[in-house]
Backbone as a chain_set.jsonl record, in Angstrom:
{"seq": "XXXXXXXXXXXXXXXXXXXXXXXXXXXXXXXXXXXXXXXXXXXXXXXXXXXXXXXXXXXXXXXXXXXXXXXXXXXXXXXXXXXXXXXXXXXXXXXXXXXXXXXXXXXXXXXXXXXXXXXXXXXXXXXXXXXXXXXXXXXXXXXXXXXXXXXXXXXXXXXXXXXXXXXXXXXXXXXXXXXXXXXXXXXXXXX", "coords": {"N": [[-3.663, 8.864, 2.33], [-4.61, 10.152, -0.859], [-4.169, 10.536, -3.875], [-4.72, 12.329, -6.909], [-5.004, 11.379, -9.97], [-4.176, 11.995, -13.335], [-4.779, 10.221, -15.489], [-7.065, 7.632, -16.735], [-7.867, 4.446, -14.864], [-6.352, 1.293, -15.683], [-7.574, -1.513, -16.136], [-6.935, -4.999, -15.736], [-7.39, -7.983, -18.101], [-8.379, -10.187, -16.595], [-10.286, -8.585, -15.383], [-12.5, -8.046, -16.586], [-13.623, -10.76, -16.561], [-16.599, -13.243, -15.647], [-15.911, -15.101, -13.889], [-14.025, -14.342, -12.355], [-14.712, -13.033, -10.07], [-16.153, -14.707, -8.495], [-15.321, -16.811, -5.939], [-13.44, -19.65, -6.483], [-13.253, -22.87, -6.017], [-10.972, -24.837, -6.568], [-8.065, -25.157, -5.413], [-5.965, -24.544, -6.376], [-6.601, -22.981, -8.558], [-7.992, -21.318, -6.865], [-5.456, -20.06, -5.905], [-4.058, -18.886, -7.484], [-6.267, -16.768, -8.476], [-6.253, -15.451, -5.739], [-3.846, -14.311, -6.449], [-4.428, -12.847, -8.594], [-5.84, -10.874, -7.674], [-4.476, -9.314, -5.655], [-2.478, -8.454, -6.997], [-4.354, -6.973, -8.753], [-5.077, -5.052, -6.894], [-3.256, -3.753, -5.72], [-2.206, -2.284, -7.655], [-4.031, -0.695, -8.632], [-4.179, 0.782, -6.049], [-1.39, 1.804, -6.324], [-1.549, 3.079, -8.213], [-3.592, 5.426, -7.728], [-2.338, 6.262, -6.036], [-2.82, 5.556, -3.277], [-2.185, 4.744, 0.046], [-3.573, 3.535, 2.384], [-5.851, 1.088, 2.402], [-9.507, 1.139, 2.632], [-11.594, -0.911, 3.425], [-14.505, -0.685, 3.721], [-15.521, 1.463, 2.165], [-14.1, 1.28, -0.418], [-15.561, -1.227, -1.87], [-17.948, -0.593, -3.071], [-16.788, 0.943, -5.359], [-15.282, 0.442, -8.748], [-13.283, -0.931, -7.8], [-13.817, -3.008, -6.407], [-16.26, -3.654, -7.394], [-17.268, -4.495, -10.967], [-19.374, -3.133, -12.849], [-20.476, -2.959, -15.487], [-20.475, -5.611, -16.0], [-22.124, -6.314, -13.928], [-21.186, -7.386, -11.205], [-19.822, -8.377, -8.768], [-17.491, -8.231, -5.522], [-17.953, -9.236, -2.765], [-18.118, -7.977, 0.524], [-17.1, -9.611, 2.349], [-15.607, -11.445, 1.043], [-13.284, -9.506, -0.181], [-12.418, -9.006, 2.051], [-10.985, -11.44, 2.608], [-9.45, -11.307, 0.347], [-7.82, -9.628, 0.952], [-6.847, -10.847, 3.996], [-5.245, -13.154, 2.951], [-3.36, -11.3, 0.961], [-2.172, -10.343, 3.461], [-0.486, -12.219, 4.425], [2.62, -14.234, 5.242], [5.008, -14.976, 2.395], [5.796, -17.685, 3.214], [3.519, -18.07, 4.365], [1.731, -18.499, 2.942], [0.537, -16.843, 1.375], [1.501, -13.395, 0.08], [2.451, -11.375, 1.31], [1.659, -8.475, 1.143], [0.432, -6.775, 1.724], [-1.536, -5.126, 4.762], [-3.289, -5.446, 8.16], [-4.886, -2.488, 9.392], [-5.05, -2.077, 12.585], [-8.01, -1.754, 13.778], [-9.246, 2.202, 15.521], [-11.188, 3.552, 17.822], [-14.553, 3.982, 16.422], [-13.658, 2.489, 14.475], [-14.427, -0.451, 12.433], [-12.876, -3.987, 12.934], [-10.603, -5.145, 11.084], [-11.175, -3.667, 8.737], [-9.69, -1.673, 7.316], [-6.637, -1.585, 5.575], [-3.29, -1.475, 4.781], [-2.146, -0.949, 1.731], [0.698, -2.482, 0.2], [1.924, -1.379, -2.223], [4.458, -1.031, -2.727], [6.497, -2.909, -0.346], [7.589, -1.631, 3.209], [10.191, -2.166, 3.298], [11.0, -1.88, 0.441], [10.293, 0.67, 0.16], [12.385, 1.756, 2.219], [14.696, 1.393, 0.808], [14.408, 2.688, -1.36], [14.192, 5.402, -0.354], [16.779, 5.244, 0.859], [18.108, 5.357, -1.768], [18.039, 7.903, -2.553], [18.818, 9.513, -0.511], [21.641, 8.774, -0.608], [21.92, 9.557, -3.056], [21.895, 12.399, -3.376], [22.742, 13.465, -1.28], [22.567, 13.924, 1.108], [23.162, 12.508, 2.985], [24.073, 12.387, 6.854], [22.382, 14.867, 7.363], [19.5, 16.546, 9.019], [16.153, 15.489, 8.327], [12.526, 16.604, 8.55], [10.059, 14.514, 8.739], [7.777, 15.612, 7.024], [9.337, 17.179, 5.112], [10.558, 15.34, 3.701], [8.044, 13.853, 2.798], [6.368, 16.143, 1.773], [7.83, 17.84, 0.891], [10.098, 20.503, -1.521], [12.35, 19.243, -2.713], [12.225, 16.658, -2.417], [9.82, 16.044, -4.944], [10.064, 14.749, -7.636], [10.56, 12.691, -6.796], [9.172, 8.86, -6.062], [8.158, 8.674, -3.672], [7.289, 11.128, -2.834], [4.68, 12.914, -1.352], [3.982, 10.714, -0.357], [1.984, 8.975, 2.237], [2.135, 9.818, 5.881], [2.488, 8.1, 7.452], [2.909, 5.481, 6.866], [5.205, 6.281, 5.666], [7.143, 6.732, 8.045], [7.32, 3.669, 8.783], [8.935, 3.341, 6.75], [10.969, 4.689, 7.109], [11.397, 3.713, 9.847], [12.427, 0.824, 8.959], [14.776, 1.702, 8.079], [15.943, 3.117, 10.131], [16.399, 0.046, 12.203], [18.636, -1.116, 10.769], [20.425, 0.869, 10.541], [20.881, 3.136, 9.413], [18.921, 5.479, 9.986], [18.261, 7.557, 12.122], [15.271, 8.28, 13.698], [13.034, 10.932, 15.494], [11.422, 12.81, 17.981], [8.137, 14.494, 18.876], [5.067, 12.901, 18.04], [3.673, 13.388, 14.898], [5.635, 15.356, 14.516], [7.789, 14.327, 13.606], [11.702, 13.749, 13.235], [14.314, 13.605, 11.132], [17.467, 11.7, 11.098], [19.565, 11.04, 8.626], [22.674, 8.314, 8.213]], "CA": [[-3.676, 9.986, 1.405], [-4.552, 9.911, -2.223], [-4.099, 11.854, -4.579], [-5.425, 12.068, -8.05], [-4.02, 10.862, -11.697], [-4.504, 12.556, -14.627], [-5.403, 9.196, -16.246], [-7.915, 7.043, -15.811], [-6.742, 2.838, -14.424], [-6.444, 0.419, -17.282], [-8.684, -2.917, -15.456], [-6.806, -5.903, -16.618], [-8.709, -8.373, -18.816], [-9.097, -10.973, -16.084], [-11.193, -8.073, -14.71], [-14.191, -8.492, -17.157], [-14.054, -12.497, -16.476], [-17.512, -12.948, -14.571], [-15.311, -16.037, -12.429], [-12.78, -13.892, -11.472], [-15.415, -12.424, -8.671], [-16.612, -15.91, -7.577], [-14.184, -17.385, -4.84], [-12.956, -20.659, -7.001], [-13.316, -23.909, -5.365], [-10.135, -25.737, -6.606], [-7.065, -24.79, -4.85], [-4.484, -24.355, -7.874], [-7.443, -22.064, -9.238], [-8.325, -20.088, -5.927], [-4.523, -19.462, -5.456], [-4.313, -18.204, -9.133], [-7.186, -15.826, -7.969], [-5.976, -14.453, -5.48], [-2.695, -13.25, -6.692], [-4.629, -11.516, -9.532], [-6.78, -9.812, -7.239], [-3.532, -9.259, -5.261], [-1.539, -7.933, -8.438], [-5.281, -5.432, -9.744], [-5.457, -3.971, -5.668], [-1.803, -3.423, -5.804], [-2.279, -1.877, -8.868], [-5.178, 0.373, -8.593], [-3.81, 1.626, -5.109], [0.127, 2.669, -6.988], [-2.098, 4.306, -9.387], [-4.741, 6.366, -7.26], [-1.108, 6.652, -4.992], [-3.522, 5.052, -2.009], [-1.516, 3.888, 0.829], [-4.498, 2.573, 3.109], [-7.668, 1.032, 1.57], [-10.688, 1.402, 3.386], [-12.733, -1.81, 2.511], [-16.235, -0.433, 3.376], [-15.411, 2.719, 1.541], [-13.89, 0.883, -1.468], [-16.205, -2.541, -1.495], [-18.573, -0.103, -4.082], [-16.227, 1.702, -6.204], [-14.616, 0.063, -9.768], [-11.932, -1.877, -7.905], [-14.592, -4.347, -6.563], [-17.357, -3.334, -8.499], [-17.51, -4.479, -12.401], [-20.717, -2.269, -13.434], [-20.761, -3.355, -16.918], [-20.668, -7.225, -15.436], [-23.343, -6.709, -12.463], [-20.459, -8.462, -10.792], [-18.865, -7.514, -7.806], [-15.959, -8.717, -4.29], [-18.595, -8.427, -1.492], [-16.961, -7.732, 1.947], [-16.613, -10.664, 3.311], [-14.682, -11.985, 0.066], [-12.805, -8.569, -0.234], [-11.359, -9.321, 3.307], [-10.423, -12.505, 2.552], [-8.627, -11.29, -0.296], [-6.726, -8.986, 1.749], [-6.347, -11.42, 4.575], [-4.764, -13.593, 1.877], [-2.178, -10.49, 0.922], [-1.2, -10.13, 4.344], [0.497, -13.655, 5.118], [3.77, -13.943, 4.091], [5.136, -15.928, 0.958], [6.04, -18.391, 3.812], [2.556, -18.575, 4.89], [1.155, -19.17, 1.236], [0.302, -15.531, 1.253], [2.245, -12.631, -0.717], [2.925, -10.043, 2.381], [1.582, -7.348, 0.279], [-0.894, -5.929, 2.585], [-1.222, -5.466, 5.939], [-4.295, -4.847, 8.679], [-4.554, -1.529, 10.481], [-5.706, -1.819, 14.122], [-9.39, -0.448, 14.707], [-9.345, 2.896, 16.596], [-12.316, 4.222, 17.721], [-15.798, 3.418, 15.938], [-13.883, 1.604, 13.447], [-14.318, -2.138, 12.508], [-11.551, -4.703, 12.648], [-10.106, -5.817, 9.423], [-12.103, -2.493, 7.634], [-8.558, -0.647, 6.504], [-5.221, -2.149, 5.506], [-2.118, -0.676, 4.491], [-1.647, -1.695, 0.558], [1.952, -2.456, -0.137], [2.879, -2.48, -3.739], [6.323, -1.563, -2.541], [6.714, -2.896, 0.898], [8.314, -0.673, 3.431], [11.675, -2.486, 2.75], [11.532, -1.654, -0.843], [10.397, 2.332, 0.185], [13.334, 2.112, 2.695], [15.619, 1.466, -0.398], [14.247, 4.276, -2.313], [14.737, 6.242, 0.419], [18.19, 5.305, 0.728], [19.468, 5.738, -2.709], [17.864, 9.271, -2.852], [19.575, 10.288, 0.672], [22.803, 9.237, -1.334], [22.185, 10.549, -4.651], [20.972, 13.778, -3.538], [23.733, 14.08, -0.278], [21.59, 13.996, 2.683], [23.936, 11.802, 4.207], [24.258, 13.222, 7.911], [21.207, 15.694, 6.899], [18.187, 16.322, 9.565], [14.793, 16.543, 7.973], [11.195, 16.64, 8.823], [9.005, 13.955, 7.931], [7.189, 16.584, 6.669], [9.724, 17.592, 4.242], [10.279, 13.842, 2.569], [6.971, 13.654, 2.277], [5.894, 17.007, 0.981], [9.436, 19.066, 0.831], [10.295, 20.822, -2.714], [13.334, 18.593, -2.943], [11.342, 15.317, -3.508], [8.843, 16.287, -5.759], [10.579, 14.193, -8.509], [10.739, 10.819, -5.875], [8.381, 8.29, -6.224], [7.851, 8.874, -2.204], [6.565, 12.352, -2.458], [2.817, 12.653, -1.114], [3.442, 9.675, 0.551], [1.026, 8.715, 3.612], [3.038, 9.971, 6.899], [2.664, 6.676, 8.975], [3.909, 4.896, 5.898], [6.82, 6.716, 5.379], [7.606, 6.035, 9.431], [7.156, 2.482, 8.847], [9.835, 2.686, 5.731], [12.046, 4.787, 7.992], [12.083, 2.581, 10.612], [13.438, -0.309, 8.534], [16.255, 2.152, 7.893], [16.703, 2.918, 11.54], [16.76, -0.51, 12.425], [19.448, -1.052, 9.605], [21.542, 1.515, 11.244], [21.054, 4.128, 8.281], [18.942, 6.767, 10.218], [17.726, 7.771, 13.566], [14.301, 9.317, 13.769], [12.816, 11.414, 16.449], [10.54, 14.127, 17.863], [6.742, 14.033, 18.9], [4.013, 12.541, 16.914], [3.224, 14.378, 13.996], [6.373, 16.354, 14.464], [8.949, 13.508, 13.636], [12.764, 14.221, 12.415], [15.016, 11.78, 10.931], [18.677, 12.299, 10.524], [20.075, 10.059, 8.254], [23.984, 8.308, 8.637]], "C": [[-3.874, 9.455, -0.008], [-4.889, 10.456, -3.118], [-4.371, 11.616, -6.396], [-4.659, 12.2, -9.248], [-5.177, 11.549, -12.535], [-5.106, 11.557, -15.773], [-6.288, 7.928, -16.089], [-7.038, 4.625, -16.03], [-7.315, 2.377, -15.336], [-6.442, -1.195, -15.873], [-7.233, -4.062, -16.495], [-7.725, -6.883, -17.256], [-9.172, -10.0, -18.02], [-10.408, -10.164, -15.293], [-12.75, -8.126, -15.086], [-14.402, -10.292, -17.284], [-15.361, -12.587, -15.414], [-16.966, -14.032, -13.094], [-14.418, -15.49, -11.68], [-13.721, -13.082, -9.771], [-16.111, -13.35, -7.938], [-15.723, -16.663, -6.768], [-14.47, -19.462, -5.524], [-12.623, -21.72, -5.619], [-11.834, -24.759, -4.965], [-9.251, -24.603, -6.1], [-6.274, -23.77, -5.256], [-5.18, -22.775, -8.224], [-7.624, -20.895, -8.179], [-6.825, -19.551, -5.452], [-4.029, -18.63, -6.437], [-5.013, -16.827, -8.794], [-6.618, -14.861, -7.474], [-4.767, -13.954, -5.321], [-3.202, -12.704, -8.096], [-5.161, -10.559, -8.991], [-5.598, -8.857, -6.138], [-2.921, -7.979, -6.051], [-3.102, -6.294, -8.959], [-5.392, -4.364, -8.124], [-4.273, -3.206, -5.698], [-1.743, -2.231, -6.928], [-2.973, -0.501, -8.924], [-4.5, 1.703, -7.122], [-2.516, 2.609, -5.427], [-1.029, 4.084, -8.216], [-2.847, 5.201, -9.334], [-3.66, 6.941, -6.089], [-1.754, 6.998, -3.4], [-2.522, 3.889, -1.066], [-2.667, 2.923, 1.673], [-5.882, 1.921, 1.902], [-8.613, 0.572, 2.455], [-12.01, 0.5, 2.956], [-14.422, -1.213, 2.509], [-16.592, 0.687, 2.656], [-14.892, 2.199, -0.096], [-14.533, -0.258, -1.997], [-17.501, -1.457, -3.006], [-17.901, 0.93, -5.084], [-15.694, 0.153, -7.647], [-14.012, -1.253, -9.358], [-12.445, -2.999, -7.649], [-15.67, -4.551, -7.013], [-17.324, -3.011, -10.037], [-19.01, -4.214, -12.897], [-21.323, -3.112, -14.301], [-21.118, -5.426, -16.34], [-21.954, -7.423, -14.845], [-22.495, -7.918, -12.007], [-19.521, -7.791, -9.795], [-18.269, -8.545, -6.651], [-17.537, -8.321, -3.735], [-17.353, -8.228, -0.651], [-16.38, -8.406, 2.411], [-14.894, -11.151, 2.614], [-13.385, -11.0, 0.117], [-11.594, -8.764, 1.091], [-10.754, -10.407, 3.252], [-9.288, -12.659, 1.556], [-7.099, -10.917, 0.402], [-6.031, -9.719, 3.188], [-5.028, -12.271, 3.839], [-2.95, -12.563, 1.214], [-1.237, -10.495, 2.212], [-0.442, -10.81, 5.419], [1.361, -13.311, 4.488], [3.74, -15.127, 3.555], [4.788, -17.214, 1.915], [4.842, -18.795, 4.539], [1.305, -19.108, 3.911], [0.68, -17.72, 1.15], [0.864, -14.657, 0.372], [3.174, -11.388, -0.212], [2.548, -8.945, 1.198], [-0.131, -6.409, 0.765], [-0.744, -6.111, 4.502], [-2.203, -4.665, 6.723], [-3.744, -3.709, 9.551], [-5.694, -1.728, 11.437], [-6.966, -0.714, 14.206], [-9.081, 0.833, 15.608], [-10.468, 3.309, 16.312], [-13.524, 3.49, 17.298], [-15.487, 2.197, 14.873], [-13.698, 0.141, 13.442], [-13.424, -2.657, 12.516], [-11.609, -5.178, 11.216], [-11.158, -5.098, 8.364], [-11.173, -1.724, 6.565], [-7.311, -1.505, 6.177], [-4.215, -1.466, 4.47], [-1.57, -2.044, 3.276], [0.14, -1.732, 0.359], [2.621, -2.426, -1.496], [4.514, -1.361, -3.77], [6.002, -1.056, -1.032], [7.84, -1.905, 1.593], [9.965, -1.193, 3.678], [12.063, -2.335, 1.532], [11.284, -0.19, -0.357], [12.062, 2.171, 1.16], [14.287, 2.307, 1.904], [15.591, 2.451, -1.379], [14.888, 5.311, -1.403], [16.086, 6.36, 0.212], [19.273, 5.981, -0.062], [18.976, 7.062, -3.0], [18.766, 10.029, -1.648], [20.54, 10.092, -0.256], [22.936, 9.928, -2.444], [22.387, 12.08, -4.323], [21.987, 14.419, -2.399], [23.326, 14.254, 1.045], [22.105, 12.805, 3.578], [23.917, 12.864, 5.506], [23.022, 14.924, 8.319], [20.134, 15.474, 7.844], [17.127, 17.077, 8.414], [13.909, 15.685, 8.811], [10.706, 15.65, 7.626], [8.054, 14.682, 7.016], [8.014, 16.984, 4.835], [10.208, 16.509, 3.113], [8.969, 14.268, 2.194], [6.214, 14.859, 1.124], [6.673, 18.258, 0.093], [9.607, 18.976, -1.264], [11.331, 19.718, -3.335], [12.778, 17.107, -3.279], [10.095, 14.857, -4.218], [9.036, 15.466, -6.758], [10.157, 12.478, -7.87], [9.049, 10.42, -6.198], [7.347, 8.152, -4.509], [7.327, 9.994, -1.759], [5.205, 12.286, -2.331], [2.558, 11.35, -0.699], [2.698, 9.772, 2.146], [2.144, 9.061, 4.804], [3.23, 8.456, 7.326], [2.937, 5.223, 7.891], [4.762, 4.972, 5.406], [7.301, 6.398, 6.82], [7.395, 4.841, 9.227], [8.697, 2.204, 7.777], [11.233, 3.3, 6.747], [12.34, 4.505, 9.066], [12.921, 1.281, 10.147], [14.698, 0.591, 8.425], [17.198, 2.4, 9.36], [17.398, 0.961, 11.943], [18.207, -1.546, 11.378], [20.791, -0.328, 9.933], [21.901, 2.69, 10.266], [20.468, 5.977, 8.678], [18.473, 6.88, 11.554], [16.14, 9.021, 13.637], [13.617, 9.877, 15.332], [12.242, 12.586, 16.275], [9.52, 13.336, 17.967], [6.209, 13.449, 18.136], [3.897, 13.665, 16.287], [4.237, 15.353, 13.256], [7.803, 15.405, 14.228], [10.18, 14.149, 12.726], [13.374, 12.936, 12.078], [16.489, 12.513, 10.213], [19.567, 10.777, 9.868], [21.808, 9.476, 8.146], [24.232, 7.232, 7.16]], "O": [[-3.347, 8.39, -0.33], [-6.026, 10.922, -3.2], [-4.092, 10.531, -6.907], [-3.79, 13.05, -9.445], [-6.404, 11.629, -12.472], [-5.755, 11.946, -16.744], [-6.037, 7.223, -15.112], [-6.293, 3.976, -16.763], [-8.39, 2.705, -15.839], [-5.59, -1.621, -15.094], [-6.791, -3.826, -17.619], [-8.917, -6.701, -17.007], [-9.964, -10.802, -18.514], [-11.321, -10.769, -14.731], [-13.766, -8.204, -14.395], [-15.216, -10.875, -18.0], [-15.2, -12.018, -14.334], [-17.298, -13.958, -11.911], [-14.014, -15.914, -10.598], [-13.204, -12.758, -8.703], [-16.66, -13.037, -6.881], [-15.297, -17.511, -7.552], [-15.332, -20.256, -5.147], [-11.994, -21.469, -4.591], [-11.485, -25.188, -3.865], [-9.508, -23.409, -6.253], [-5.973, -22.66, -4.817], [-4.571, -21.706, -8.19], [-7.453, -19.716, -8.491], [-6.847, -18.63, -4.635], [-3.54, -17.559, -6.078], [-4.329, -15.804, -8.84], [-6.361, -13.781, -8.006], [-4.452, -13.274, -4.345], [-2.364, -12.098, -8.765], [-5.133, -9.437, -9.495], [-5.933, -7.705, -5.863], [-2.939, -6.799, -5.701], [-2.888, -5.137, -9.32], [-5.713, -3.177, -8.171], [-4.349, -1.977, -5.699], [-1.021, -1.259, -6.709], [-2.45, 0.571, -9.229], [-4.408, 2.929, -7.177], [-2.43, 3.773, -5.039], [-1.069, 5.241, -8.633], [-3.084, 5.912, -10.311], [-3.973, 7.866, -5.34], [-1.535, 7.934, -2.631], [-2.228, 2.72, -1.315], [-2.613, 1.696, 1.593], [-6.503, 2.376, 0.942], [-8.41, -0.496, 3.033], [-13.044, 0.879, 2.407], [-15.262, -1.285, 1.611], [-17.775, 0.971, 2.468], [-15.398, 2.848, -1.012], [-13.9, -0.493, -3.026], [-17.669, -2.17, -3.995], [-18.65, 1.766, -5.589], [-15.824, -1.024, -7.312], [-14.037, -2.307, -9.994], [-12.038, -4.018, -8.208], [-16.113, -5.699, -7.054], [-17.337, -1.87, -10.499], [-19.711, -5.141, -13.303], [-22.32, -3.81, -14.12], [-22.128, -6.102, -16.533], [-22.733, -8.346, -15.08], [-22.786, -9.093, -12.229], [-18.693, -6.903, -9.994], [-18.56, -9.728, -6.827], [-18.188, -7.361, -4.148], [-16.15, -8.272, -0.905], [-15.278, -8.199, 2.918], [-13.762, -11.221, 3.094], [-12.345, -11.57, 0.447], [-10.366, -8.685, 1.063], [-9.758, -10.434, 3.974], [-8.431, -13.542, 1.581], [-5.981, -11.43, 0.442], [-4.915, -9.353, 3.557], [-3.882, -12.0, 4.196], [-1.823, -13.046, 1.105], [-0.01, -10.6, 2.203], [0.007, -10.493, 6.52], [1.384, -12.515, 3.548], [3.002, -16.077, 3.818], [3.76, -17.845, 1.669], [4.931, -19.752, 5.307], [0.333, -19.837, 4.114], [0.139, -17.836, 0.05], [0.769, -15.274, -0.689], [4.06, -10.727, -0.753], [3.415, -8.711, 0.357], [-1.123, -5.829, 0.324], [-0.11, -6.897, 5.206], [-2.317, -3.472, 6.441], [-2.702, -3.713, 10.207], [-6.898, -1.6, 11.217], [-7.013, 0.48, 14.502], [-8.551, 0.475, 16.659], [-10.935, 3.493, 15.188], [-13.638, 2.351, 17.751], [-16.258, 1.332, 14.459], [-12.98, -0.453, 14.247], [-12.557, -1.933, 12.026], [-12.552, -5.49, 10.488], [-11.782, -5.658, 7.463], [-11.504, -1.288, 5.462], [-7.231, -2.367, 7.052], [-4.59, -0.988, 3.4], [-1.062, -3.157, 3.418], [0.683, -0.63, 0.443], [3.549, -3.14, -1.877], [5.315, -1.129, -4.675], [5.622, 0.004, -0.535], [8.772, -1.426, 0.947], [10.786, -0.474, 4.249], [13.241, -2.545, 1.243], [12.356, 0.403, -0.481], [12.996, 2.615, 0.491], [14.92, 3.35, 2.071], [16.509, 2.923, -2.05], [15.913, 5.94, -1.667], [16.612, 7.273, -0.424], [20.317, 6.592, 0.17], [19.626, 7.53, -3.935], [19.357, 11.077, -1.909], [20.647, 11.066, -1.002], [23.825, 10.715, -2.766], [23.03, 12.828, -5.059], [22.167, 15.637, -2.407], [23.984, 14.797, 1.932], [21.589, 12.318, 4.583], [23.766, 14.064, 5.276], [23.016, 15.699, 9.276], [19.624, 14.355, 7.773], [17.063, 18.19, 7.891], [14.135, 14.663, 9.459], [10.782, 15.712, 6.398], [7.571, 13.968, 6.137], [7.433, 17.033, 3.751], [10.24, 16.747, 1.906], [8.834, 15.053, 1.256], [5.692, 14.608, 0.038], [6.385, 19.081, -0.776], [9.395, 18.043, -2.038], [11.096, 19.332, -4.481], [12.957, 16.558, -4.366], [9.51, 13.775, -4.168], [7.902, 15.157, -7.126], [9.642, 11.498, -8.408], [8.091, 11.151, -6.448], [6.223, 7.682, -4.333], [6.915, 10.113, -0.605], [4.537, 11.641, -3.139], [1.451, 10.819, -0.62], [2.969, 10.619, 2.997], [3.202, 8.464, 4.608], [4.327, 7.909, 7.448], [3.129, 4.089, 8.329], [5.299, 4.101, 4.722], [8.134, 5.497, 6.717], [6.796, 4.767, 10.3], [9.419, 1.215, 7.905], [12.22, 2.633, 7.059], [13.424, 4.872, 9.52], [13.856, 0.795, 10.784], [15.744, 0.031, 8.753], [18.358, 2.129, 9.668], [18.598, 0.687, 11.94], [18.428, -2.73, 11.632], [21.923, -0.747, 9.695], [23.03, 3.179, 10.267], [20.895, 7.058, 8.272], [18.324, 5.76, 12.043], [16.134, 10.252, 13.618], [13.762, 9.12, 16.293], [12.247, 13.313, 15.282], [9.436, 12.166, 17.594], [6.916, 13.306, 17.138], [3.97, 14.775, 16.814], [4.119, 15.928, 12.174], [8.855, 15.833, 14.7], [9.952, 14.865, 11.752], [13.176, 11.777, 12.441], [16.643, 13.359, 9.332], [20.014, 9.811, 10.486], [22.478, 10.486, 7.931], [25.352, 6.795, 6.895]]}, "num_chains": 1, "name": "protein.A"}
């Protein structure tokens, strides 16, 4: 899902560097790289409030296309960035991305689920809004996190469904809520 800002994204100023779109040789330098490109996807996605990104759908827009440059991420690179996000720290990576599984016509490693707050930091939002707000012991509808009058204010409202089930599973397995009900039709009662 993504939903549209009233203002337009402020590029940082490694973005008009013409090296920052050439995949750097030296190590030090290509690991530099790609936690800026890391830090502007992260960035662009909180700010267009894009949970998936759709590389062959985004691969010609702004985020890897500098116009004014004639300088652009091809695909290949683009995936490599995002491969790159979605190791963890422990793998020299950043965990701040993560591939979604082809269904259907689509390609492998075409979509991935941006993280710039992993679903252990949304679980924590979650959390301290169930307490603030009293929804201890409280059933709702995925439906109603996500789109419900009551968290219109949260930073989690108009979030992606199958990224809000991903944050409220860390809470299940945590022992905070129990979700349930069909696809599509999920509840979650929180303890």
């Amino acid at each position: 899902m993504t939903t549209a800002t009233s203002t337009a994204f402020a590029f940082p100023a490694t973005y008009n560097f013409p090296p920052f779109f050439t995949p750097q040789p030296n190590t030090n330098t290509r690991h530099s790289q790609l936690q800026k490109w890391s830090s502007l996807i992260q960035a662009w996605c909180r700010h267009h409030r894009q949970y998936r990104l759709s590389l062959i759908e985004a691969i010609d827009t702004p985020l890897f296309h500098n116009a004014q440059l004639r300088k652009r991420l091809d695909l290949r690179e683009a995936r490599a960035v995002i491969d790159w996000m979605a190791k963890s720290e422990s793998e020299g990576g950043d965990g701040r991305a993560e591939w979604i599984e082809g269904s259907g016509n689509q390609a492998p490693k075409s979509t991935a689920w941006i993280w710039w707050r992993r679903p252990e930091e949304w679980a924590d939002t979650i959390a301290d809004w169930v307490e603030g707000t009293g929804q201890r012991g409280v059933i709702l509808t995925v439906y109603e996190l996500v789109q419900g009058d009551g968290t219109v204010s949260q930073e989690f409202h108009g979030m992606d469904n199958d990224a809000m089930l991903k944050a409220l599973n860390v809470l299940v397995k945590r022992g905070k809520a129990q979700v349930f009900g069909a696809e599509g039709q999920e509840g979650v009662k929180f303890f």
